[in-house]
C-alpha positions in Angstrom: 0.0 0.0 0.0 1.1 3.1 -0.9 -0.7 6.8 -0.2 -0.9 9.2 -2.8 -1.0 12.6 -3.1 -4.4 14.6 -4.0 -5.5 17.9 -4.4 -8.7 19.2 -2.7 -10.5 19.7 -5.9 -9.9 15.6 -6.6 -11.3 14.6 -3.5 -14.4 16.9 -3.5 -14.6 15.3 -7.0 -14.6 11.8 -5.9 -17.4 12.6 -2.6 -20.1 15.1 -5.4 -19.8 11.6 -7.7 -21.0 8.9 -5.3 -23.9 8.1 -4.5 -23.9 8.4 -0.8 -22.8 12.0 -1.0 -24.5 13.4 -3.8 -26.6 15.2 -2.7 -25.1 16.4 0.7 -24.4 20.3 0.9 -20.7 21.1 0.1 -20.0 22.8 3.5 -20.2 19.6 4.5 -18.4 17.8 1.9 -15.6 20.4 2.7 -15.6 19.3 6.3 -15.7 15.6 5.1 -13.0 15.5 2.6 -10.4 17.1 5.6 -10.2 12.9 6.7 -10.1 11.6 3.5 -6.9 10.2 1.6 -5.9 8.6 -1.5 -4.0 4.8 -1.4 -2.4 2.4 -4.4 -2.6 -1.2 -3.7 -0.7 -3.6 -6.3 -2.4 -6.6 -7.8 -3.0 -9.4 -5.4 -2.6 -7.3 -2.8 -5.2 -6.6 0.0 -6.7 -3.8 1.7 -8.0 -5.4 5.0 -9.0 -8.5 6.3 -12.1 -9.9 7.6 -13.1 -9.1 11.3 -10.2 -6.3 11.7 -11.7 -2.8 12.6 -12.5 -0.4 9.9 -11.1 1.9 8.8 -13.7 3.6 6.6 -15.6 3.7 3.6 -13.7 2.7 0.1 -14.4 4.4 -3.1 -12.6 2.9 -6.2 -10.9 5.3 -7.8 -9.2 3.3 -10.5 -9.0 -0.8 -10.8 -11.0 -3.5 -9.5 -11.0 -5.7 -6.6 -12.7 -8.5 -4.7 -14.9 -9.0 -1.7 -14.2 -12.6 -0.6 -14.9 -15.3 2.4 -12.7 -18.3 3.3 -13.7 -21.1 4.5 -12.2 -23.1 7.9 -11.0 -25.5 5.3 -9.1 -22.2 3.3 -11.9 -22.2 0.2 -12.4 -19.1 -1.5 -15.7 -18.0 -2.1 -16.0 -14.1 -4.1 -18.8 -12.4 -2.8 -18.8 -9.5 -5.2 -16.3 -8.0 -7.8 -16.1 -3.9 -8.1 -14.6 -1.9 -10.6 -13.8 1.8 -11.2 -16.3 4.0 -8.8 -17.8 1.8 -6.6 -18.0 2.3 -3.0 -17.8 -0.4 -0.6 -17.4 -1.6 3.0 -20.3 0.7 4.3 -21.7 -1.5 7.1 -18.7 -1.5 9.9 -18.4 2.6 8.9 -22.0 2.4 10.1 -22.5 0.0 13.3 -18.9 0.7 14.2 -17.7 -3.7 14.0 -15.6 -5.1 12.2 -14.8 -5.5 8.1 -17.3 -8.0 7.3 -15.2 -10.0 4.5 -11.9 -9.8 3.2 -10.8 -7.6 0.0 -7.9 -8.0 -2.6 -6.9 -5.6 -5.7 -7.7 -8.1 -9.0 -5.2 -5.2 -10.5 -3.2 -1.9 -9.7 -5.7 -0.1 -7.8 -6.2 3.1 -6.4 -8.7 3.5 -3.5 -10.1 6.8 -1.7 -10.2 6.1 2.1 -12.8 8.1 4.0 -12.4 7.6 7.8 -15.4 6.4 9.6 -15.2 8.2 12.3 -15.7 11.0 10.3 -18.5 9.8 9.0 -20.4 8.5 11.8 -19.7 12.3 13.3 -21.1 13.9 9.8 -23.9 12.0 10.6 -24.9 12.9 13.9 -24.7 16.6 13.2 -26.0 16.5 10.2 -28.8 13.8 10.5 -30.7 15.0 6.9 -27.7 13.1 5.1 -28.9 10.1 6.1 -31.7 9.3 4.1 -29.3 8.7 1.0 -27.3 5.9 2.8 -30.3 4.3 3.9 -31.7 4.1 0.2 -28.1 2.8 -1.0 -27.5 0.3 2.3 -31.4 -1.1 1.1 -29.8 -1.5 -2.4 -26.9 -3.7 -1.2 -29.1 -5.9 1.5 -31.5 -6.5 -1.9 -28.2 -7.8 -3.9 -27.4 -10.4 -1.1 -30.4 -11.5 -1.0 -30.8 -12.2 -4.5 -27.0 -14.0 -3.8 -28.5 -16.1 -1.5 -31.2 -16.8 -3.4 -28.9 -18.3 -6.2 -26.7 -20.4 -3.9 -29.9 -22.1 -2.6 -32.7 -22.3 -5.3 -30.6 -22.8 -8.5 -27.9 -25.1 -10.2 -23.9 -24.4 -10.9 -24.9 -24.4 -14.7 -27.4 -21.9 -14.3 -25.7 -19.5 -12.0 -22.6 -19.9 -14.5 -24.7 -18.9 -17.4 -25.7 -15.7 -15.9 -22.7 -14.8 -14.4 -21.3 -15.6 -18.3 -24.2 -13.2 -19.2 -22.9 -10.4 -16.6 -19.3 -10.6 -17.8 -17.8 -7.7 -19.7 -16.2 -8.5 -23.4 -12.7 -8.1 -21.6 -13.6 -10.1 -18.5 -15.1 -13.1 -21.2 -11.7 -12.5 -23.6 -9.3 -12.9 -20.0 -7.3 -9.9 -21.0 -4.8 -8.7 -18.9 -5.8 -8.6 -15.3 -9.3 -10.1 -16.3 -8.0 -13.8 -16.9 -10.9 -16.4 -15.9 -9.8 -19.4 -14.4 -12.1 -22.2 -13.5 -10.8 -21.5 -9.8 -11.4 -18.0 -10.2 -15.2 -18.9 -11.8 -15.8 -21.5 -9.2 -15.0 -18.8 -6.3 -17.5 -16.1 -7.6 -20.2 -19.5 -8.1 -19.4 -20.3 -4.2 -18.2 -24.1 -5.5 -15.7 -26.1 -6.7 -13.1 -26.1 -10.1 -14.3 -29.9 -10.7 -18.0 -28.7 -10.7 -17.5 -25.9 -12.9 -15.6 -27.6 -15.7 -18.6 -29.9 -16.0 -21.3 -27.6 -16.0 -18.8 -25.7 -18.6 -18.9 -28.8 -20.9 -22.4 -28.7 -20.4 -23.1 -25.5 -21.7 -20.6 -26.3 -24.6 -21.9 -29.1 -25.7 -25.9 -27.5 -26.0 -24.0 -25.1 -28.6 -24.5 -21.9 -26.2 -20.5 -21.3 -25.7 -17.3 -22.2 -26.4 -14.8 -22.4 -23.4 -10.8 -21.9 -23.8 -7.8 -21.4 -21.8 -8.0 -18.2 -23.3 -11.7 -17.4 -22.3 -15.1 -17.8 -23.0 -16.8 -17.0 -26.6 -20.6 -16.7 -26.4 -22.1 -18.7 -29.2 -25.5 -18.7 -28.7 -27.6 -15.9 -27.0 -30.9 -16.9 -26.7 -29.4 -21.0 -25.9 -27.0 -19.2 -23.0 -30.2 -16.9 -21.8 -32.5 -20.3 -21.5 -30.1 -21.9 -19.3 -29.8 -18.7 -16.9 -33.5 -18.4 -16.7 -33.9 -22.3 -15.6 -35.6 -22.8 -12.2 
């Protein structure tokens, strides 16, 4: 980790673009961006661990990283993978525990750190700027809800076919940083490499992709959108 320097302008920037802040008056931004601060991270590299305390509220400046579990046995499982502008680890800025997973840089990342003690007082004196965060803390409950809806209700080949679907034409083409290995697949499905080199055969042999060590060509829409929509 390495800090950076940043000019006032850049970090009033960063705070008017996200969503959490908006809409919050800039005499208040001003006060705000006065414990905030600009970090690098280098690919594979983490930012913080799960269970240690917070240190406040990450905004992506430039990169993408990944918000991951481990199992007692060491198993990997990706909860979520942000790129450029998102803002995450909100919920220890806002009950004051710990971080609630663990986060690595998929690539050379740069990351606005917004202390949360700063926050939390922004908050109390300034109560209105609240409504914002509870619409965007709503948002994120709704997405891991739907995540746990997928690990219970529906099969590795379907949740692979929609997280093909979700992929970006860089992520399915592994360029650069955005290489997909079957480990790397099977820790954003929350299984194993073994099961998702079968369900990939599967979805090869119905004719809706071909699979490489270079990446993943979409063949078939419509074929690839049938198995993401099966029950």
């Amino acid at each position: 980790m390495k800090r950076l320097s940043a000019t006032q302008s850049e970090k009033l920037s960063a705070v008017q673009n996200n969503r959490y802040f908006s809409a919050v008056d800039i005499e208040i931004l001003n006060d705000l961006i006065r414990h905030m601060a600009l970090f690098q991270f280098d690919r594979g590299e983490t930012l913080f661990l799960e269970d240690e305390p917070s240190k406040g509220l990450y905004i992506l400046r430039k990169g993408s990283v990944k918000l991951y579990k481990l199992s007692p046995q060491g198993r990997e499982m990706v909860m979520k993978v942000f790129q450029e502008g998102a803002t995450f680890n909100e919920v220890p800025v806002f009950d004051g525990g710990g971080n609630p997973v663990n986060v690595a840089a998929l690539e050379k990342s740069s990351v606005w750190i917004i202390d949360a003690s700063a926050i939390r007082k922004a908050l109390r004196e300034h109560p209105e700027i609240s409504a914002p965060i509870i619409l965007n803390l709503s948002k994120n409950l709704r997405m891991f809800v739907e995540m746990v809806e997928e690990l219970s209700f529906f099969q590795v080949s379907t949740r692979l076919a929609r997280l093909i679907i979700s992929l970006s034409d860089q992520e399915l083409a592994g360029r650069g940083s955005h290489r997909l290995t079957q480990n790397a697949i099977a820790a954003r499905l929350g299984t194993v490499r073994e099961v998702v080199a079968r369900s990939l055969r599967e979805l090869e042999r119905s004719g809706a992709i071909r699979a490489s060590r270079e990446g993943i060509e979409i063949l078939d829409q419509d074929r690839l959108s049938e198995w993401a929509n099966q029950g």
